[in-house]
C-alpha positions, 0 to 999 in steps of 0.5 A: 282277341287277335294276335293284332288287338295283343300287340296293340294292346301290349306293345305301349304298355311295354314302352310305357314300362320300358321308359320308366324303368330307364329313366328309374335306372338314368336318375338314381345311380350317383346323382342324388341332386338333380342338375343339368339333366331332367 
């Protein structure tokens, strides 16, 4: 694999992960119920 087939290959799972782990972090910590934001 080339440097190129790396990035593609890691750079959306990184977002993908990157997304998750703020949203995780934005829902959890003081809002047990889930109102006016998603």
């Amino acid at each position: 694999m080339t440097l190129v087939h790396i990035l593609n290959f890691s750079i959306p799972i990184a977002c993908i992960l990157l997304i998750g782990a703020g949203l995780d972090k934005m829902c959890k910590p003081d809002v047990p119920k889930q109102e006016g934001k998603d």
